[in-house]
Each structure stands twice: as structure tokens, then as C-alpha cells.
Backbone as CSV, one residue per row, in Angstrom:
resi,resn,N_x,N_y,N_z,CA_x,CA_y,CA_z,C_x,C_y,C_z
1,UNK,0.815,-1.190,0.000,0.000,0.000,0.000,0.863,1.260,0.000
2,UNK,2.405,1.059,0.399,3.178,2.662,0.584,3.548,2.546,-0.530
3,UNK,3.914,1.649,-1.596,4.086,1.620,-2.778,2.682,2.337,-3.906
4,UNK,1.831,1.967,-3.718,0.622,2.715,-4.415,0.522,4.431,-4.574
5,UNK,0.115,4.908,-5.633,-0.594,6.051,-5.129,-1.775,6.597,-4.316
6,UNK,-2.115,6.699,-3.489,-3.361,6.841,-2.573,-4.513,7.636,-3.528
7,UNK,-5.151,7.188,-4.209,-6.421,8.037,-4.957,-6.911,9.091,-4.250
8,UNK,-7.915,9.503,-4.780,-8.996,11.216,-4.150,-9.707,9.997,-3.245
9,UNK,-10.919,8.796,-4.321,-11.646,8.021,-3.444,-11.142,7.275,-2.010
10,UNK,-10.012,7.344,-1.791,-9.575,6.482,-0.903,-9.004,7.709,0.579
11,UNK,-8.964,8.812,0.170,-8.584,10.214,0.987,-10.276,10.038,1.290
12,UNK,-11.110,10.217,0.144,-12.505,10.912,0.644,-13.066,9.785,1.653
13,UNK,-12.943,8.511,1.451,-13.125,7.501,2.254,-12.934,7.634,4.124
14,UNK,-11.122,7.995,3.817,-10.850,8.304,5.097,-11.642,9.962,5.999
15,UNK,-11.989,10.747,5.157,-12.543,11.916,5.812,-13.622,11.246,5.883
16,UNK,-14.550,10.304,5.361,-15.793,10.018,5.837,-15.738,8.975,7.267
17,UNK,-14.640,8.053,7.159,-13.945,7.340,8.392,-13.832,8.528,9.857
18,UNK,-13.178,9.558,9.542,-13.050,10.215,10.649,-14.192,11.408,11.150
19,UNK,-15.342,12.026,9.805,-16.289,12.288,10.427,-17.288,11.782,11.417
20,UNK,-16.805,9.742,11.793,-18.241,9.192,11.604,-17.374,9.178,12.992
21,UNK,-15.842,9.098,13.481,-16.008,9.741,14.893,-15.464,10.461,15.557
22,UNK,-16.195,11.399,16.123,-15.900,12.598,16.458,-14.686,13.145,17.592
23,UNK,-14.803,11.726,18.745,-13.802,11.816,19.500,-12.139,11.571,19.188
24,UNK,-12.249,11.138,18.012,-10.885,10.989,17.532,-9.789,12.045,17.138
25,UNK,-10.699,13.286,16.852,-10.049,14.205,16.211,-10.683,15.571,16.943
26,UNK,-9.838,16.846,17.202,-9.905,17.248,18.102,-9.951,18.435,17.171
27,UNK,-9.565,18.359,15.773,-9.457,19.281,14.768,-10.792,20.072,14.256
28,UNK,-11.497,18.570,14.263,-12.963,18.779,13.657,-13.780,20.208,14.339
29,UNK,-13.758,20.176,15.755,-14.596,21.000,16.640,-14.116,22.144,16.582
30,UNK,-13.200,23.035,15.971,-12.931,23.893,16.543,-14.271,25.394,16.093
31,UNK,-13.781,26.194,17.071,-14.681,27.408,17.140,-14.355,28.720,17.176
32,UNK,-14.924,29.484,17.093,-14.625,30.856,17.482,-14.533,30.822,19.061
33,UNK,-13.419,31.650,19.212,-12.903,31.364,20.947,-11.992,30.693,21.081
34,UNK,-11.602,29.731,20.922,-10.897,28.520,20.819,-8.898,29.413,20.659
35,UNK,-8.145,29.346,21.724,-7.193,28.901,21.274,-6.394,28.026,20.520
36,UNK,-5.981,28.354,19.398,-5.076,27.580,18.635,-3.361,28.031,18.789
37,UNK,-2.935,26.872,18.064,-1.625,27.131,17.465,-1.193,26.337,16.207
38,UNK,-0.053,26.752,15.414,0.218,26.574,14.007,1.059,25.066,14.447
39,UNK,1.090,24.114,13.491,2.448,22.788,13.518,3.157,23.437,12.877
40,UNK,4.413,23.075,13.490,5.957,23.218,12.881,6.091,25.068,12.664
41,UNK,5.047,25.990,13.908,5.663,27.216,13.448,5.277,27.679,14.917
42,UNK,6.272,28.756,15.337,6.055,29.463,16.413,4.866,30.832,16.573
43,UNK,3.438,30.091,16.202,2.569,31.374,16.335,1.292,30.401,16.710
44,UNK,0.489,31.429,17.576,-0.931,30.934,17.722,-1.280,31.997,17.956
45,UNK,-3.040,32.296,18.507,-4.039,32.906,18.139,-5.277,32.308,18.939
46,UNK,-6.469,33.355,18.640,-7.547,33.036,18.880,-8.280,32.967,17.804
47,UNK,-9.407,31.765,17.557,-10.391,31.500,16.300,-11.004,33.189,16.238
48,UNK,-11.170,33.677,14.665,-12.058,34.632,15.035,-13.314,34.146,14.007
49,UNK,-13.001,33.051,12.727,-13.974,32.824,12.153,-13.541,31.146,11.524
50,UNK,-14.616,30.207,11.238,-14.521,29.194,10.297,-14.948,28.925,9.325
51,UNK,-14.345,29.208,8.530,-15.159,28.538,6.869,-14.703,27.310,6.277
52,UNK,-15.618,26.390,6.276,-15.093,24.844,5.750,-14.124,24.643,6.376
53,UNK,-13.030,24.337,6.178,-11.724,23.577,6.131,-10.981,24.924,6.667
54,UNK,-10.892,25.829,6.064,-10.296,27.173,6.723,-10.646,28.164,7.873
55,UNK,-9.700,27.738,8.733,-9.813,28.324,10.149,-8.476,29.906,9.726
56,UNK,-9.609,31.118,10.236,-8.629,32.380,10.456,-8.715,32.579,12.266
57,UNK,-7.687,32.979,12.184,-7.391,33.586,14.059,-6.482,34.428,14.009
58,UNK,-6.925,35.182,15.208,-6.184,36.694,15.433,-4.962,36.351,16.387
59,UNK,-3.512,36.337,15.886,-2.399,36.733,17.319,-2.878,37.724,18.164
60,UNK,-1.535,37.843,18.987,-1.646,38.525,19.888,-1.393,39.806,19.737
61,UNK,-1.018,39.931,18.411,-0.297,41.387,18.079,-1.694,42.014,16.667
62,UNK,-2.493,41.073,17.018,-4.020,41.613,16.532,-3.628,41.238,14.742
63,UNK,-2.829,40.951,13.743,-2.558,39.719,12.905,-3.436,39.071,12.825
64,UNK,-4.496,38.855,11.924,-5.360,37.503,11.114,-4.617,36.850,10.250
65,UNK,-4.488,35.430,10.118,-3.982,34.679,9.441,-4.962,33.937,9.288
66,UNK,-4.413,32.931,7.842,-5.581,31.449,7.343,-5.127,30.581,7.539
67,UNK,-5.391,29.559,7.817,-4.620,28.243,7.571,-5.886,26.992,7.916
68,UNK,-5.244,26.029,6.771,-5.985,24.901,6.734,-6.449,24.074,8.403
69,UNK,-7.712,23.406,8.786,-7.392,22.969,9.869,-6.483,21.490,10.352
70,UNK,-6.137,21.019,8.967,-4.968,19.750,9.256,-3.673,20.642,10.067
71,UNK,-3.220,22.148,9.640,-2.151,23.029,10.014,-1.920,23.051,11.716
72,UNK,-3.725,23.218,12.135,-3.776,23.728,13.866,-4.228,22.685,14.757
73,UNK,-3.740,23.328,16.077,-3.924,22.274,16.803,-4.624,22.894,17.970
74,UNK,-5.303,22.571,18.773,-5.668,23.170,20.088,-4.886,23.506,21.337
75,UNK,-4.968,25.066,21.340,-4.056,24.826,22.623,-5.268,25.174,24.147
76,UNK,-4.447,23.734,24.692,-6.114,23.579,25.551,-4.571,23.281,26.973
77,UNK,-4.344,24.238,27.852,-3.622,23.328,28.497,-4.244,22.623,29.669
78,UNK,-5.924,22.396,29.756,-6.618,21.205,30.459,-5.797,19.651,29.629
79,UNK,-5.337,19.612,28.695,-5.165,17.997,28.314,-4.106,17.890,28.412
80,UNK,-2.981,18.818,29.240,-1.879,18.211,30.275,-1.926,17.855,31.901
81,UNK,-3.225,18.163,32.081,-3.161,18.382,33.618,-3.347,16.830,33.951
82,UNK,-3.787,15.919,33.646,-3.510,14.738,34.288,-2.180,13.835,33.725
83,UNK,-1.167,14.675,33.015,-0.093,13.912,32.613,0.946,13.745,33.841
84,UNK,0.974,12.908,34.728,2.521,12.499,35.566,3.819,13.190,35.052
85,UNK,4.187,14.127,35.747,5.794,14.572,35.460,6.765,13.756,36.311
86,UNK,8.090,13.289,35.083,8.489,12.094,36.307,10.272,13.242,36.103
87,UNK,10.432,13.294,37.227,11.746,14.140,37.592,13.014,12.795,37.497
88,UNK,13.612,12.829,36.454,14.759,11.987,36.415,16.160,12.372,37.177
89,UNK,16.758,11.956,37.760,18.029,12.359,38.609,19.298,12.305,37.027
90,UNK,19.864,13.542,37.429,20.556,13.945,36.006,22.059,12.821,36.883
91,UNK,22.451,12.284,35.341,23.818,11.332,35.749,24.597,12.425,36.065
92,UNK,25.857,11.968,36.930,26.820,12.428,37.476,28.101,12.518,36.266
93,UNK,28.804,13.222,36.151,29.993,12.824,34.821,31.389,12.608,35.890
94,UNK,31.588,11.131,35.675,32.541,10.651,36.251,33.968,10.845,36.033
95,UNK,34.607,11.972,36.761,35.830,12.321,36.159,36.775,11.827,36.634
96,UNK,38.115,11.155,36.100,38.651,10.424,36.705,40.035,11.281,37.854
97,UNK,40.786,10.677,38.886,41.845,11.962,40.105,42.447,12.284,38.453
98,UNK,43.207,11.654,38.170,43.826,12.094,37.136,43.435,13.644,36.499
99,UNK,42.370,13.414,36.535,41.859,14.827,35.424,41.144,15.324,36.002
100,UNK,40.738,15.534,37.707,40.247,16.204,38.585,41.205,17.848,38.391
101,UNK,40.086,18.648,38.289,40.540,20.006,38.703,40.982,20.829,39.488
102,UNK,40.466,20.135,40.787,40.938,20.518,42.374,42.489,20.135,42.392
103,UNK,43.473,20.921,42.409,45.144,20.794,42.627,45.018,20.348,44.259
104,UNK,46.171,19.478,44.213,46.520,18.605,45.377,47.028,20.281,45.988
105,UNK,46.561,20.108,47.794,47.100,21.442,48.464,48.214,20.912,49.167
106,UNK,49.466,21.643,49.131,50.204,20.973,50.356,50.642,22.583,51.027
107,UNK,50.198,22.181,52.204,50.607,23.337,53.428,51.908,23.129,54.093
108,UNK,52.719,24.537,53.812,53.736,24.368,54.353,53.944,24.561,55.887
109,UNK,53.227,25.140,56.555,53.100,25.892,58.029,53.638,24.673,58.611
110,UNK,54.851,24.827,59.209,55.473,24.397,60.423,54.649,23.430,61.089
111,UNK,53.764,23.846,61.989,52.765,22.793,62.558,51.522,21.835,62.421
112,UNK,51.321,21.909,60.819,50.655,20.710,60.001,51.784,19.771,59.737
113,UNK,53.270,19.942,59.810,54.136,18.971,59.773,54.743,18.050,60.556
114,UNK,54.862,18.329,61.895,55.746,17.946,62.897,54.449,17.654,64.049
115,UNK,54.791,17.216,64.766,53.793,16.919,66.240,54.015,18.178,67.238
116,UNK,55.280,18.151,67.430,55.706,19.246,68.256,57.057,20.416,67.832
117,UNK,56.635,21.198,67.040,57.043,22.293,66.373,57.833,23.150,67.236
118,UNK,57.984,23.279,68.291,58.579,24.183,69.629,60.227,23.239,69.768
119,UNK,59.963,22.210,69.291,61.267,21.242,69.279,62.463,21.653,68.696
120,UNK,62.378,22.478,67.459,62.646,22.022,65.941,62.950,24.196,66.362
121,UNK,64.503,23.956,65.746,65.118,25.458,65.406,64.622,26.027,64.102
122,UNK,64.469,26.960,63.942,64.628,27.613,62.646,65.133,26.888,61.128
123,UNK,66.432,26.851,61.429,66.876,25.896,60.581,67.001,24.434,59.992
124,UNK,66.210,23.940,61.005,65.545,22.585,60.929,64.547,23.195,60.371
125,UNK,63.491,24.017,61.117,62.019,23.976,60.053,62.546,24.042,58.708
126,UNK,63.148,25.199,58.243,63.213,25.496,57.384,63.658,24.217,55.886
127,UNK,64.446,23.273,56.552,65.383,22.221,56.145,63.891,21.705,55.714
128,UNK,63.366,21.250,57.151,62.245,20.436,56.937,61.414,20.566,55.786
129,UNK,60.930,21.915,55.924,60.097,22.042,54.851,60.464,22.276,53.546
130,UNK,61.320,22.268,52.839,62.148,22.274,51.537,61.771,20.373,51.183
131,UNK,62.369,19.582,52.464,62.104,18.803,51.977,60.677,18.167,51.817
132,UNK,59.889,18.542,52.500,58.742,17.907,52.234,58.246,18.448,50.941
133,UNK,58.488,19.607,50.726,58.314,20.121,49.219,58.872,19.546,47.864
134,UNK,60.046,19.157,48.518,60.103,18.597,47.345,60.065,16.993,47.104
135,UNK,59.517,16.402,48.037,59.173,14.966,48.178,57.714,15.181,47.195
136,UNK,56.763,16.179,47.644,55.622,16.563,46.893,55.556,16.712,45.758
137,UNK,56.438,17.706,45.212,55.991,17.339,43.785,56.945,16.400,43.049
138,UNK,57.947,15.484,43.656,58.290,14.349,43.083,57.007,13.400,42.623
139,UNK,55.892,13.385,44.009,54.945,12.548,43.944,53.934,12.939,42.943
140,UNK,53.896,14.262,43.201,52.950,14.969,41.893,53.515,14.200,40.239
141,UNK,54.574,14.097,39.930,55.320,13.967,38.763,55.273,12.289,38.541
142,UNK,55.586,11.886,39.845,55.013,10.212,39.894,53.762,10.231,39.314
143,UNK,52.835,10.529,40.248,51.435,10.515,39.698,50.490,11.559,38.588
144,UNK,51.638,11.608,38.037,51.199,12.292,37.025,49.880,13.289,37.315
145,UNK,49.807,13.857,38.490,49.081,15.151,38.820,49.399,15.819,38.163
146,UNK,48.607,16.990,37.638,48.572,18.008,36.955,49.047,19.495,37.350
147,UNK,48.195,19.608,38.764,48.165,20.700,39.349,48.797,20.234,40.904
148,UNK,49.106,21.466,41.410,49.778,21.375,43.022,49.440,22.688,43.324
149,UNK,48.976,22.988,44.652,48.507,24.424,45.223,49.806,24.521,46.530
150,UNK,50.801,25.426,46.891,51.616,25.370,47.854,51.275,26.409,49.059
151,UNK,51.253,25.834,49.845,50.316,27.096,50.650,51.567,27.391,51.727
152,UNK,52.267,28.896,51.386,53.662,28.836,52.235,53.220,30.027,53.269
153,UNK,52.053,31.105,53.302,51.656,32.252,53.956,52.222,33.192,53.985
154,UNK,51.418,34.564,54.545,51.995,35.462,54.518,52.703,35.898,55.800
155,UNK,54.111,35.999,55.782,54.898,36.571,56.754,56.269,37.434,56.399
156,UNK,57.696,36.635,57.008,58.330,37.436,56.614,59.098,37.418,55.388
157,UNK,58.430,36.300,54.539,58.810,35.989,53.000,60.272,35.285,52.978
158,UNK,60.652,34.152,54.286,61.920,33.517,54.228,61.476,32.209,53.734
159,UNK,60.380,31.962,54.443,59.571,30.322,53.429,59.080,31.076,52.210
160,UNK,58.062,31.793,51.551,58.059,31.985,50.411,59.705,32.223,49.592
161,UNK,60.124,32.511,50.098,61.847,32.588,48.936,62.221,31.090,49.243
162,UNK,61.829,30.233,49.797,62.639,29.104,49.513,61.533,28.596,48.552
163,UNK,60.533,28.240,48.603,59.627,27.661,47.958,59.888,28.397,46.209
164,UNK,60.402,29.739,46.566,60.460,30.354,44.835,61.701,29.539,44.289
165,UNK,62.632,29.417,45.520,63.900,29.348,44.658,64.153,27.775,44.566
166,UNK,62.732,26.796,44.921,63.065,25.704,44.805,61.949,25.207,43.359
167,UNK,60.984,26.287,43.609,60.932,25.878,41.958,61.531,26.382,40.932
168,UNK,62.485,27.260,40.783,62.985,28.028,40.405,64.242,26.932,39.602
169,UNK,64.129,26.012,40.178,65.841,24.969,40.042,64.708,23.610,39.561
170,UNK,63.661,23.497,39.479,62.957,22.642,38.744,62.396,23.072,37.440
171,UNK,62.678,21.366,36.453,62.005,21.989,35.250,60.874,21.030,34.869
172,UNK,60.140,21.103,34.075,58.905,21.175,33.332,57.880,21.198,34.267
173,UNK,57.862,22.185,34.945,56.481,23.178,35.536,56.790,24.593,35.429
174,UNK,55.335,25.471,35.624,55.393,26.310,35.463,54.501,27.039,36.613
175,UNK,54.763,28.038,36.956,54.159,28.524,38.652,54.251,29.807,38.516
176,UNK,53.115,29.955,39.551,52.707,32.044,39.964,51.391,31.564,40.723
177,UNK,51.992,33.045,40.924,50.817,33.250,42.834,49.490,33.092,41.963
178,UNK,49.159,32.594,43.477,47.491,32.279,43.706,46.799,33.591,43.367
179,UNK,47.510,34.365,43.846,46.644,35.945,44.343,46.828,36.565,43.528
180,UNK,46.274,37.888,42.537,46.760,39.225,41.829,47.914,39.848,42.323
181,UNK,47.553,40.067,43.740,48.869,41.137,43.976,49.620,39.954,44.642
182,UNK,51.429,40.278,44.462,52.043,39.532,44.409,52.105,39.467,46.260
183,UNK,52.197,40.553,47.485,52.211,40.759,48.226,51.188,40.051,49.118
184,UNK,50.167,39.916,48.645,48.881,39.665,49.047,48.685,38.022,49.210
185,UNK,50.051,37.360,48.301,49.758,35.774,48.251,50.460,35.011,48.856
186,UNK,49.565,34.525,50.137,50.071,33.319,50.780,49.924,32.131,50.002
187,UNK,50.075,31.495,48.560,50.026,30.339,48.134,50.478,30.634,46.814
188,UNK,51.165,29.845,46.082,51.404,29.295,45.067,50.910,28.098,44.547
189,UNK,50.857,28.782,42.772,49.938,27.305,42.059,51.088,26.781,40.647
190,UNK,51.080,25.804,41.383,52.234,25.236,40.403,51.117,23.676,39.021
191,UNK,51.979,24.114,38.026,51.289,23.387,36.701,52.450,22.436,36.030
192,UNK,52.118,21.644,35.963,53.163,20.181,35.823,52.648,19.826,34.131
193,UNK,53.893,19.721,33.518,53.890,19.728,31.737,53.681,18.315,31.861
């Protein structure tokens, strides 16, 4: 039958099929009053008259247009109100540490390192923390981390100058303050090639 041409008699057939019932088609009834809208176009209207097959309606911007009634459809929004809205939980996008954005933080402050910090001279901290720095981004470079955040604070800029001058003697990264003003930054963000 999709192979055939569909005749006039076999169209007029089917309009006599769908006059004979009425609940099937929602096209048939329409009226003056009646909200409509156009298929496949962004405009609707109110019926202002019907002749045969040709329904005119006024937009909103007071516009009469014609159009066939196979074109319109009813806009009735009573024949959504008993439709169930079902709220789907949106998937999560599983990103793997590797390609996590959050840079590993390592804090340099004296007493996130040691138990008892009052122990330990100057020059031990200082020792100390060079090396834990640079045990860090060995591990960064192991694990192929991307990013590293160094959090050295603001004071009298003797740990920030070691932390500069120890990336300073490393190569394939590239680093600058956390902060705009250079004064203002207790942390460095270091980027691993």
C-alpha cells in the first residue's frame, strides 16, 4: 500500500472514516474562541472565524492569518493536567583523580608537619620544609598530577623565597601566585607539563 498512489476516493473515504467519529479528532470542533496554534511554526491565536476547512485567528499582536485545519492544533492546556511529570536524577559525569581540577594542596606551616614544632630550630624547620616540598611534587610527577597548590603564607617571606627558589631549580612546571597582587599571596599554584 506505501508503494501505491493513494487516490482522491480512498482520501474521501478516510474523511468520511473520521467524520463518523468525532472523539478521535480534536481538529474537527474547533470554534470561534478557541485557542489555537500553528504545527511546525512558532505562532498561535484566537479563532475569530470558520469557513469549511479554513480556520482564520487573530495573534496577539491583533494579525489575522488562514490556515488549513490539518495546520492547527488546540491549545487547551486542560489535556496536560492529568499527565505524571516524572523528575529523572541527572547522571553524574565521572571524572577520573587524574583529570580532577581541584590541585593537590600541600601546606607548608610548620605545625601541620611535625607533632611538636617548639622542638625544631629555625633551621631545621626550614630544612624540613624544603624537603617535604620537594618529596611533593616528586609525587605529583610520579602521579602524574597536573596541578599542586603550595600554601607557604603570609609573613616574613623567608619560606616563600625558599619555595620560589626551589621551583625556580625545577624543570617542566610552570608557577605564579594564587593571588593578583604579588604581596597579598600566601600560596602558590604550580602546573606540571
Amino acid at each position: 500500500m506505501s508503494d501505491q498512489v493513494i487516490g482522491n476516493e480512498y482520501i474521501d473515504e478516510l474523511e468520511k472514516l473520521r467524520d463518523s467519529f468525532p472523539a478521535m479528532t480534536k481538529r474537527k470542533y474547533m470554534k470561534i474562541g478557541d485557542k489555537v496554534s500553528v504545527v511546525d511554526e512558532d505562532l498561535s491565536g484566537v479563532i475569530t472565524s470558520v469557513n469549511g476547512n479554513v480556520v482564520v485567528f487573530k495573534d496577539e499582536y491583533g494579525f489575522t492569518y488562514q490556515y488549513p485545519k490539518e495546520k492547527l492544533v488546540p491549545k487547551n492546556a486542560s489535556i496536560y493536567e492529568n499527565i505524571k511529570v516524572v523528575q529523572k536524577a541527572e547522571p553524574r559525569k565521572v571524572t577520573s583523580k587524574k583529570h580532577d581540577k581541584n590541585p593537590l594542596v600541600l601546606d607548608l606551616h610548620f605545625h601541620n608537619l611535625v607533632k611538636n614544632p617548639n622542638d625544631y630550630d629555625s633551621f631545621e624547620r626550614l630544612f624540613m620544609q624544603k624537603e617535604k616540598l620537594v618529596q611533593t611534587i616528586n609525587f605529583c610527577r610520579k602521579n602524574h598530577l597536573k596541578r599542586l597548590e603550595i600554601v607557604h603564607g603570609i609573613g616574613d617571606g623567608v619560606l616563600q623565597k625558599l619555595v620560589w627558589d626551589v621551583l625556580e631549580s625545577q624543570t617542566g612546571l610552570d608557577f605564579y601566585n594564587k593571588e593578583i597582587l604579588h604581596h597579598q599571596s600566601g600560596a602558590v599554584m604550580v602546573e606540571f607539563h
